[in-house]
C-alpha positions in Angstrom: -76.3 103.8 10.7 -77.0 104.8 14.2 -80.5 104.7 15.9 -81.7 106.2 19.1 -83.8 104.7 21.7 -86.8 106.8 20.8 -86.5 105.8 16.8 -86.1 102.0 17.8 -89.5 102.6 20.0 -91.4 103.9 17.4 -90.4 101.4 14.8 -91.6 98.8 17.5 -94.4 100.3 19.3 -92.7 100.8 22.8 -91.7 102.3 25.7 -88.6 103.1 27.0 -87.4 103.2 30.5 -84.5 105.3 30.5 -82.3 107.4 28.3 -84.3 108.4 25.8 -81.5 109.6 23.5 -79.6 106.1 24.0 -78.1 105.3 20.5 -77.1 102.2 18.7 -75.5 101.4 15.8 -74.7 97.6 16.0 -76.9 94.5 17.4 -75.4 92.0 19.8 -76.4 89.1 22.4 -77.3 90.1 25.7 -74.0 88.3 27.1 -71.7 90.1 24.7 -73.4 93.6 24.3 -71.0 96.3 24.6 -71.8 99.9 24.5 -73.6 101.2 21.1 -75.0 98.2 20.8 -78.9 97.0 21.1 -79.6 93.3 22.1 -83.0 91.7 23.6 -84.4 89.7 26.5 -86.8 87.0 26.0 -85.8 83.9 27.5 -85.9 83.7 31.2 -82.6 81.6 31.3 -80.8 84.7 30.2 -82.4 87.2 32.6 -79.1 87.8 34.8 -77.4 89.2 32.0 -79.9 92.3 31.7 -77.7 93.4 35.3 -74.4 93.2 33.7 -74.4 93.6 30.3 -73.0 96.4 28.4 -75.4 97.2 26.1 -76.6 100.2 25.6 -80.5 99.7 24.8 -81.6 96.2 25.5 -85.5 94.9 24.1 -88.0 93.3 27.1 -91.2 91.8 27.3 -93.9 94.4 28.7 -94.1 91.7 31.7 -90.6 92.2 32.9 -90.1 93.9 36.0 -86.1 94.0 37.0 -85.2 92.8 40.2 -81.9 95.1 40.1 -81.1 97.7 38.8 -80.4 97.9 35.0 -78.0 100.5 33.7 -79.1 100.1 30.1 -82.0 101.9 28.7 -84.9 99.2 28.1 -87.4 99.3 25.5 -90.6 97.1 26.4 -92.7 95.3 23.6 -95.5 92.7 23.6 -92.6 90.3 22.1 -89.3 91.0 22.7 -88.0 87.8 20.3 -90.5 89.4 17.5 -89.3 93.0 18.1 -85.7 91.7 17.6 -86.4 89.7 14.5 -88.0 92.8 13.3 -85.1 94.6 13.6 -82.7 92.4 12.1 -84.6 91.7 9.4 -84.3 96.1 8.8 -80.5 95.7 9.6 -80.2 93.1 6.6 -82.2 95.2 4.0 -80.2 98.4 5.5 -76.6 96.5 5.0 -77.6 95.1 1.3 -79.2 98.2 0.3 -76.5 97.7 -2.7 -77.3 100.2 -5.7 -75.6 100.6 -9.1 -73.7 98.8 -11.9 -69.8 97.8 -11.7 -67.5 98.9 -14.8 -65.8 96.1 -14.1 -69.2 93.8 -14.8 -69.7 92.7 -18.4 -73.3 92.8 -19.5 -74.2 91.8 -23.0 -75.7 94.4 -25.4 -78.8 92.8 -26.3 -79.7 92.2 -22.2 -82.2 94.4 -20.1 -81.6 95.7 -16.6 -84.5 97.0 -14.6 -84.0 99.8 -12.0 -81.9 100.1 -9.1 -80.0 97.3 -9.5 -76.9 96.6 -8.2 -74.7 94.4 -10.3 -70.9 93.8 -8.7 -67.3 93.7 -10.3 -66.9 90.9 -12.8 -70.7 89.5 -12.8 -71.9 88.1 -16.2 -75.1 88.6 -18.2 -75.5 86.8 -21.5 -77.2 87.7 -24.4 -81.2 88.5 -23.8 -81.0 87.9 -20.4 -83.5 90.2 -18.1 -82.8 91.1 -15.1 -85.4 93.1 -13.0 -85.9 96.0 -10.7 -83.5 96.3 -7.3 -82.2 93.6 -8.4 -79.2 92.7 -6.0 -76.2 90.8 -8.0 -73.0 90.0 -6.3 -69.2 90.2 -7.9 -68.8 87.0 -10.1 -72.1 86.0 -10.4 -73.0 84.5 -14.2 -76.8 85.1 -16.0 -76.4 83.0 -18.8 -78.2 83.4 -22.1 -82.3 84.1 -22.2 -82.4 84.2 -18.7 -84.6 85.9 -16.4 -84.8 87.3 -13.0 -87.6 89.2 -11.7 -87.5 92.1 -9.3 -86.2 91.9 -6.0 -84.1 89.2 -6.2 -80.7 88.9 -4.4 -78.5 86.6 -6.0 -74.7 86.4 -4.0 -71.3 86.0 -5.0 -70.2 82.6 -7.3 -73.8 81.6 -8.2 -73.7 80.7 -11.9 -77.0 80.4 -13.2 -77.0 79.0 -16.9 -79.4 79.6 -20.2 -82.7 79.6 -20.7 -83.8 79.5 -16.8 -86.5 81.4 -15.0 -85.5 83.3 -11.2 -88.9 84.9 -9.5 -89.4 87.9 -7.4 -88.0 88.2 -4.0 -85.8 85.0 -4.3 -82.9 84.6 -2.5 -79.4 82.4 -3.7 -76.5 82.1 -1.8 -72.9 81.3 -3.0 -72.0 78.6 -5.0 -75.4 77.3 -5.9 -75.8 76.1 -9.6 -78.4 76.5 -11.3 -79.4 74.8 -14.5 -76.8 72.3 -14.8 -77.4 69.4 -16.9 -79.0 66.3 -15.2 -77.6 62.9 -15.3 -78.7 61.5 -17.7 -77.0 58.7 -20.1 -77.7 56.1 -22.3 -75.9 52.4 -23.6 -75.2 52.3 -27.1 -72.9 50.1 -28.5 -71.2 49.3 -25.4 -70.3 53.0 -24.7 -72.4 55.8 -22.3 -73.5 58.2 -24.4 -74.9 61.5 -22.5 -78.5 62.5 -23.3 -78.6 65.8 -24.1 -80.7 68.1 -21.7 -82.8 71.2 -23.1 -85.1 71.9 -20.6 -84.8 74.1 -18.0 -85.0 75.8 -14.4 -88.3 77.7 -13.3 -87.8 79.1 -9.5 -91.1 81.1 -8.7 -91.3 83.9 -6.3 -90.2 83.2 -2.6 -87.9 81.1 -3.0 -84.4 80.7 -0.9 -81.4 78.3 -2.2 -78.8 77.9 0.3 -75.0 77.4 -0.4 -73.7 75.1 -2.9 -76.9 73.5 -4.2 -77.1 72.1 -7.7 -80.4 72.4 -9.3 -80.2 70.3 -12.5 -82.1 71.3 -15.7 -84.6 69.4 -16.7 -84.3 66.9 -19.9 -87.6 68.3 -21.5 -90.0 70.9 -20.1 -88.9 72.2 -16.5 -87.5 71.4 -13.0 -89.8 73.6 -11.1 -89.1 74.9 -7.7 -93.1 76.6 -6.5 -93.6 79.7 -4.8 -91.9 79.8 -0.8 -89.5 76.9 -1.1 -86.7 76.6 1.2 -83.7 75.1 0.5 -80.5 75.0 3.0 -77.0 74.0 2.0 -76.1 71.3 -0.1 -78.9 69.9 -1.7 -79.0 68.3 -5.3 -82.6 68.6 -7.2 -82.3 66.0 -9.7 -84.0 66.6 -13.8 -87.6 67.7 -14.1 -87.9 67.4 -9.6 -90.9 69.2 -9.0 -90.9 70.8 -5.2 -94.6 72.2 -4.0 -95.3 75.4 -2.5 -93.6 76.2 1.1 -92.0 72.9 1.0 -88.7 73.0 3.4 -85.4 71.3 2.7 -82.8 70.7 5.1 -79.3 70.3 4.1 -77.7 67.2 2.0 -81.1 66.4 0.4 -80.8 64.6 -2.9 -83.9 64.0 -4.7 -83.2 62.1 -8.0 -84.9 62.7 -11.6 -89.0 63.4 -12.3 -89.7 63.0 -8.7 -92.8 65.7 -7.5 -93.0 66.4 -3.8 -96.0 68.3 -2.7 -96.5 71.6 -0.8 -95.8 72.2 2.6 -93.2 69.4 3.1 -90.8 69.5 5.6 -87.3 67.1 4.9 -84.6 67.0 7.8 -81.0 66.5 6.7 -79.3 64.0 4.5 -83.0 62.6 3.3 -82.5 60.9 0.0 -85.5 60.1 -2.5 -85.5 58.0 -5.4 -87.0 58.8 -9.1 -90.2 59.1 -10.7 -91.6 59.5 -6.9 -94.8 61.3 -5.9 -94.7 62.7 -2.0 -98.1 64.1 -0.9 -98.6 67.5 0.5 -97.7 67.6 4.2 -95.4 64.8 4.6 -92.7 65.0 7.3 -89.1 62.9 6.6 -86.8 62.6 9.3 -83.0 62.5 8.9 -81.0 60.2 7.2 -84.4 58.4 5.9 -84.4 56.9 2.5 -87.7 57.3 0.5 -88.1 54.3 -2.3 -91.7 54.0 -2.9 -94.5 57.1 -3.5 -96.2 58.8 -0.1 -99.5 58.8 -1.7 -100.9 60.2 2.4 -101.2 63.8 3.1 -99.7 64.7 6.7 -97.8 61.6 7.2 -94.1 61.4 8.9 -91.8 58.6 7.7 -88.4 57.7 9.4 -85.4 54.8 8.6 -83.9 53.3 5.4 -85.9 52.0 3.6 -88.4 54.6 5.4 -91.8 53.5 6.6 -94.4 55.2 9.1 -92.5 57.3 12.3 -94.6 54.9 14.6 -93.7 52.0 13.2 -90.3 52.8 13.1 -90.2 53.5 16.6 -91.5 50.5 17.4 -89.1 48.0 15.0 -86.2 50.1 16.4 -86.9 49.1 19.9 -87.4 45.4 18.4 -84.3 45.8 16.9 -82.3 47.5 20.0 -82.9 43.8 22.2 -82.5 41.9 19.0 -78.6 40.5 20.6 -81.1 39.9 23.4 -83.3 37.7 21.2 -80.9 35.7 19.6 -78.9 34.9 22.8 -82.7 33.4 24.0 -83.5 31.4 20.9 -79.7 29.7 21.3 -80.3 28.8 24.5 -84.1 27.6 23.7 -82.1 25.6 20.8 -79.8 24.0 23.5 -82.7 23.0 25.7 -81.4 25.5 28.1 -83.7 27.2 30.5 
C-alpha cells in the first residue's frame, strides 16, 4: 500500500516540512532509505544520515533543527522512535491482514470456525476443535482434537498444537513451536522404563507470544498454564504442569523442568535452567547461563551463577574467584616459609 506524507502526519499527529504529497510504500533505516521509502531519526549518532539519505519521508523529533539542508520531506513528532514503532506495528497488521479458508486445508466436520479467518493450504483441524474470529492460521499448521483458539490469534506455519489444549485471544506462535507434547515422564518397573501416560493439558491465556521452536509439554494431570502477557523467545522447553505468571519474560534456551511455578513479572535472560517442583516469586530477575536449584521465595530479587545465588554476592565470589591462582600461589609460598 502506499501512503502520503500528509496520511502518515495525521496517523501520528505531525507536521511536515516539505512535500506534502511525498509518498511511501515501504519502511527502511535511515542509512539505507531509498526513494518511496519512510525511515526515522531519533538517535543523535545517526543525525548525518538525514543529509544523505534517500528516503523519501524521514520521522524527527519536534526538537530537530537541521544544520543542512535535507532533501527528504520530514515529518516532526513528540517521539520520533514511538512514531516509528507505531507505524510498523500498522505495517505488520496491514501485511497479515490474511482473510479466508484454503481448499487445500482439511477441517474436520464436527469443528467450528469463527469469522474472518484465514486458514492456509494444508493446515489441520481435528474433530471439535474451535477456532475463533480473525483468526490467522498459516499453511501446515495442525489443531488437534477439542482444541480451542480464541479470537485474534495468529498462529504461523509448522506449529502443531495437539488435543485437548486451550490458545487465548491475541496470542501469537511462531513456527515450529509444539504445543502439548507429552512431558517426560517415566517410571521403573521390573527393571524396564515404562512411560507415564500424560492427560492433562496446555492452557495459554490471552497475550501471550511463543517464539520459534518451543516445546510446551502437557501436563500429567490438570494443566501447564502459561498466564495472560507471557513472552517466550526461541527455543525454550516448559516442562509438565510449569506454571509461568502474568507478563513473565523468557529469553531464549530456557528449560524449566516439571511442576515448577514462576511468578508474574519475571524476567529470565538466555540459557537459564530451573529444576522441578520450584516456586520463583513475582519479580525475580535471572541472569544468563544461571542455574536455579532451590525455590526464590523473595519478590524483586536478581540471582546470577550455577548454582545461582544473590547478583551481589555473585559479583563479589567472582572477583574472589578471578585472584584465586593468586591465592594459592601465596598460601604455597606461606607453606614454604617463603616471604
Amino acid at each position: 500500500m502506499e501512503f502520503s506524507a500528509k496520511q502518515i502526519a495525521e496517523m501520528l499527529n505531525g507536521t511536515i516540512e516539505g512535500n506534502v504529497g511525498a509518498t511511501v510504500s515501504k519502511l527502511s533505516k535511515i542509512e539505507e532509505g531509498e526513494p518511496g521509502s519512510i525511515s526515522f531519526l531519533a538517535n543523535p549518532l545517526y543525525t548525518h544520515y538525514i543529509y544523505s539519505t534517500n528516503a523519501s519521508i524521514v520521522i524527527v523529533n519536534k526538537s530537530f533543527i537541521p544544520e543542512h539542508p535535507v532533501k527528504s520531506t520530514i515529518i516532526k513528532v513528540d517521539s520520533a522512535e514511538n512514531a516509528f514503532a507505531k507505524l510498523l506495528e500498522l505495517y505488520n497488521q496491514i501485511k497479515l491482514n490474511k482473510v479466508g479458508i484454503s481448499k487445500q486445508c482439511y477441517i474436520a466436520e464436527t469443528a467450528k470456525v469463527g469469522e474472518k479467518a484465514y486458514i492456509g493450504e494444508f493446515a489441520f483441524i481435528g474433530e471439535n476443535a474451535v477456532i475463533g474470529n480473525n483468526v490467522k492460521i498459516y499453511p501446515q499448521v495442525y489443531i488437534g482434537d477439542n482444541t480451542t483458539v480464541d479470537d485474534n490469534t495468529t498462529i504461523f506455519s509448522g506449529v502443531k498444537i495437539y488435543s485437548d489444549n486451550k490458545v487465548g485471544k491475541n496470542c501469537i506462535i511462531h513456527s515450529g513451536a509444539v504445543i502439548g507434547s507429552d512431558g517426560f515422564r517415566f517410571a521403573l518397573q521390573n527393571e524396564e522404563n515404562k512411560k507415564i501416560a500424560q492427560i492433562g493439558n496446555v492452557i495459554i491465556e490471552d497475550d501471550v507470544e511463543i517464539g520459534a521452536n518451543c516445546a510446551i509439554d502437557r501436563a500429567t494431570l490438570g494443566s501447564t498454564i502459561l498466564h495472560k502477557g507471557v513472552k517466550f523467545d526461541n527455543l525454550i522447553h516448559i516442562a509438565h504442569n510449569v506454571e509461568i505468571g502474568e507478563n513473565t519474560f523468557i529469553a531464549a534456551n530456557n528449560v524449566i523442568a516439571g511442576s515448577t511455578k514462576v511468578g508474574k513479572n519475571c524476567m529470565f535472560s538466555g540459557q537459564v535452567g530451573i529444576v522441578g517442583h520450584l516456586n520463583i516469586a513475582d519479580n525475580t530477575i535471572i541472569a544468563a547461563q544461571s542455574g536455579i536449584s532451590k525455590s526464590i521465595t523473595k519478590k524483586g530479587e536478581a540471582y546470577m551463577g550455577s548454582p545461582a545465588f544473590e547478583v551481589g554476592k555473585y559479583r563479589k565470589s567472582y572477583i574472589h574467584f578471578r585472584n584465586l591462582d593468586e591465592l594459592v600461589k601465596r598460601i604455597e609460598k606461606l607453606e614454604k616459609g617463603e616471604k
